[in-house]
C-alpha positions in Angstrom: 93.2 85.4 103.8 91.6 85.7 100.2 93.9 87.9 98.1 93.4 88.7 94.0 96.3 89.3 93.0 98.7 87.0 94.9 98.9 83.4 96.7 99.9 83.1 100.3 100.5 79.7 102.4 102.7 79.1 105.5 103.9 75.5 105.5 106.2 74.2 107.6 107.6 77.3 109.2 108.4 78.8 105.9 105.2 81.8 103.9 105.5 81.5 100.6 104.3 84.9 98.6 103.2 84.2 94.5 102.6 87.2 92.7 99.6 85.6 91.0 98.9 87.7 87.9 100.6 86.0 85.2 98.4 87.1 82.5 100.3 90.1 83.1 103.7 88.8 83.4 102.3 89.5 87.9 103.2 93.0 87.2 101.6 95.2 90.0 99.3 97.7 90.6 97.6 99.5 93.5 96.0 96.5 94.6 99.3 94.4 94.4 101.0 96.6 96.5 98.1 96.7 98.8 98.2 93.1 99.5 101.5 92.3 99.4 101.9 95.5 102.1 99.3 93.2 104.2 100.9 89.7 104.0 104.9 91.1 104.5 103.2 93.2 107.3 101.7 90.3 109.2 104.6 88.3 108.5 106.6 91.0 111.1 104.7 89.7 113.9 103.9 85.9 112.4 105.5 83.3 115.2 104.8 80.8 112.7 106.7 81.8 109.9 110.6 81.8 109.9 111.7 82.5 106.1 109.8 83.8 103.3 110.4 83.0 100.1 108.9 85.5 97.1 108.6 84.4 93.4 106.1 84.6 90.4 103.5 82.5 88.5 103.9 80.9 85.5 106.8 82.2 83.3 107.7 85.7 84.7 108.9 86.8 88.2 107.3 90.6 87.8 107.0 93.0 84.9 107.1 96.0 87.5 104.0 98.5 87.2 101.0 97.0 85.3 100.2 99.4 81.9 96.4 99.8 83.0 97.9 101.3 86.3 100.3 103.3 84.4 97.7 104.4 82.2 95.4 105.7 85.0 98.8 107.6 86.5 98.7 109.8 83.6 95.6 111.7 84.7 96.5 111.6 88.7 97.4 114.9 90.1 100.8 115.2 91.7 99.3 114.6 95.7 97.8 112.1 93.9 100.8 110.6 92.4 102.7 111.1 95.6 100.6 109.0 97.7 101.0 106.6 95.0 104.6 106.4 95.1 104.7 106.3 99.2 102.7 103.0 99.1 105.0 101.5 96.8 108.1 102.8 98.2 106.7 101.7 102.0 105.8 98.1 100.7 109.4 97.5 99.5 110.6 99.1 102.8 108.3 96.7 104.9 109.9 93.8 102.8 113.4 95.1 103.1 113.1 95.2 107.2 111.3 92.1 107.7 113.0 90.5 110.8 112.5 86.9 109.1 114.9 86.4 106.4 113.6 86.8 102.7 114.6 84.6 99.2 113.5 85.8 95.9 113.2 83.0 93.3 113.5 85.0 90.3 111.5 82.1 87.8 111.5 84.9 84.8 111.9 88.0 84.1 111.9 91.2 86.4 111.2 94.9 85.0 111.4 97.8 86.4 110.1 97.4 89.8 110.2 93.9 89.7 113.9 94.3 90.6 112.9 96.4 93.7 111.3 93.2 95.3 114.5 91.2 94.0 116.8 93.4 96.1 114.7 94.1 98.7 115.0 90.2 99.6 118.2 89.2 101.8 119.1 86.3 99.3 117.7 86.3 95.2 118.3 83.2 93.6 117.7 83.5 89.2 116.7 80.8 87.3 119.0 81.2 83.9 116.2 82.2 81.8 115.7 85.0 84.1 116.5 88.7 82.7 116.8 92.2 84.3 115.9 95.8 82.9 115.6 99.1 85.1 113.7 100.2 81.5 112.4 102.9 83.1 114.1 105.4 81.3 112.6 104.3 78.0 109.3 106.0 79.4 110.5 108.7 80.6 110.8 107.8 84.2 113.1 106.8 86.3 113.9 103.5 89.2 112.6 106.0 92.2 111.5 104.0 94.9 113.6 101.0 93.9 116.3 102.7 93.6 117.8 102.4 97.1 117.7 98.7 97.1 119.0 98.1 94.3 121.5 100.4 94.4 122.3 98.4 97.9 123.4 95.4 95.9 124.8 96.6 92.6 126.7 99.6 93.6 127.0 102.8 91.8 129.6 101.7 88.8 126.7 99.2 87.8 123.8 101.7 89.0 125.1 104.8 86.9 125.1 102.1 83.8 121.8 100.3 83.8 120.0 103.0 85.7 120.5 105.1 82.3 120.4 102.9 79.8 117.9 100.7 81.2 119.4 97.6 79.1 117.9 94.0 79.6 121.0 91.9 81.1 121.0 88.1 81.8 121.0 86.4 84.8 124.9 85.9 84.3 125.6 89.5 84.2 123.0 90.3 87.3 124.9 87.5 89.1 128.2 89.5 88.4 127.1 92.4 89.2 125.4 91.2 92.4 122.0 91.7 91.9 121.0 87.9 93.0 123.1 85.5 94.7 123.0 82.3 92.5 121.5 81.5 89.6 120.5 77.5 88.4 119.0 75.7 85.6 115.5 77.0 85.3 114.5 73.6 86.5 116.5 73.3 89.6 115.4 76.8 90.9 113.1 75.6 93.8 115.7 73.2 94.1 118.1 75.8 95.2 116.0 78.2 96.8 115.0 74.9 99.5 118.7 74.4 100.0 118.8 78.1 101.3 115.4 77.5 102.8 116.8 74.5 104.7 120.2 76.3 106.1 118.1 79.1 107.4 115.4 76.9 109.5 117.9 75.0 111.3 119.5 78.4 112.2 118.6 80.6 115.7 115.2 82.8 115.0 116.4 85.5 117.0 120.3 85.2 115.7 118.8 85.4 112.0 116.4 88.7 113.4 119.5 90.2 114.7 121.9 89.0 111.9 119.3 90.9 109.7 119.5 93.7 112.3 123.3 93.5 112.4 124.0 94.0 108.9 121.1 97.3 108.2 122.8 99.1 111.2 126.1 98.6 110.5 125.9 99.5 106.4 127.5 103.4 106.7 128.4 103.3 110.5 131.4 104.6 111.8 133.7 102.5 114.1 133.7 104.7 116.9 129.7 103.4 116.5 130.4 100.3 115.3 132.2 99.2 118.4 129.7 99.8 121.5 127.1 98.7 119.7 128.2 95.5 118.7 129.6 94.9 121.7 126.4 95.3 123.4 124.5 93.0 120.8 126.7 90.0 121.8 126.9 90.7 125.7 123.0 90.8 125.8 123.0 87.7 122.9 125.2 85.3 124.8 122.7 85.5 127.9 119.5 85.1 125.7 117.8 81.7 126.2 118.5 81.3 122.6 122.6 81.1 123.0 122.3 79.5 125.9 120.7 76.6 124.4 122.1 76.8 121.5 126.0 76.6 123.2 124.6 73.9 125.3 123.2 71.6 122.4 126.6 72.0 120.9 128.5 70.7 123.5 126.5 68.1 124.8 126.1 67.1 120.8 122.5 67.3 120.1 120.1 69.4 118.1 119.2 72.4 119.1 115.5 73.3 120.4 114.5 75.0 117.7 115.1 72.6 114.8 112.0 71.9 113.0 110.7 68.5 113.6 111.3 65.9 111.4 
């Protein structure tokens, strides 16, 4: 697939997505979101891919919405503007649900909504020269379609804060407040990011699909829910050809099927 505005390879059972605009610092525009929409939309159905891992060229992860874009926005009518704002907020939805799990190596900085891609991931590891701004507010605008996922991962003490005052933190404080999951020497970042890459390959497909599954559905169910449901996920798990080989590798002490050859 020929993209413009990102890079896409599968190698080794793992699609890596560059946002590929750095002259911009890979903000986005409508374009972006189009083809990113494409490649995490494929990725649903890829056999061949089993994590993806998202992050930025050269020395920003993603400056949010490009100022051309933004410029043009001004003069859009409000369906106009609408429709505009669904394909953005469906593009971070389709990354949020993918059934393969998702890493965000944050290399630089992410703006605006470059910290909806960050928290739509499952796991975001920051290099340490990473920073984080929801600067919306400083135009007049606010983290809309981000703001679910991010909200997912920082909670609202930390939302009501930086959603308002759109303050540039560190990748200390985002680490705190649970925005990404680790963050490394700027030079050991794809180090990291393989380390996660490797635990996850060696892991059951289908566990990690339902794992993904497991955690969406349960986030604000009640137990009287909870209970059948994940009852039901285990009984039908445990007769899967999955479990079954994966219980017998373990006790006859070999690797599993599904290991990626060496």
């Amino acid at each position: 697939m020929n993209f413009e505005t990102i890079e896409y390879a599968v190698r080794d059972r793992v699609a890596s997505v560059t946002l590929a605009r750095p002259e911009v610092r890979n903000a986005f525009d409508e374009r972006a979101i189009r083809e990113l929409t494409e490649v995490f939309s494929g990725l649903a159905d890829s056999p061949g891919a089993r994590v993806l891992v998202l992050t930025g060229k050269g020395s920003a992860f993603c400056a949010g919405a490009d100022l051309s874009w933004m410029g043009k926005m001004r003069n859009y009518t409000y369906e106009e503007n609408l429709e505009d704002a669904n394909a953005l907020a469906e593009m971070l939805r389709i990354l949020y649900e993918l059934p393969i799990p998702t890493i965000a190596a944050v290399n630089g900085p992410a703006i605006g909504g470059g910290n909806g891609l960050v928290a739509a991931c499952d796991i975001a590891v920051a290099a340490d020269t990473a920073f984080f701004s929801l600067s919306e507010v400083k135009i007049g605008l606010v983290p809309a379609c981000i703001g679910p996922y991010v909200l997912g991962r920082i909670g609202l003490k930390a939302a009501r804060e930086l959603f308002l005052t759109g303050e540039r933190i560190g990748a200390d404080r985002a680490l705190r407040e649970g925005l990404v999951n680790a963050v490394v020497p700027a030079e050991r970042l794809q180090e990291r990011v393989q380390e996660y890459v490797r635990m996850l390959v060696t892991s059951g497909p289908e566990a990690l699909r339902m794992s993904k599954s497991l955690v969406q559905n349960l986030d604000g169910m009640d137990l009287d829910d909870a209970g059948p449901y994940t009852a039901e996920m285990i009984a039908r798990l445990r007769i899967s050809d999955e479990a079954q080989e994966g219980m017998a590798a373990f006790f006859e002490k070999r690797p599993p099927r599904w290991l990626p050859e060496e």
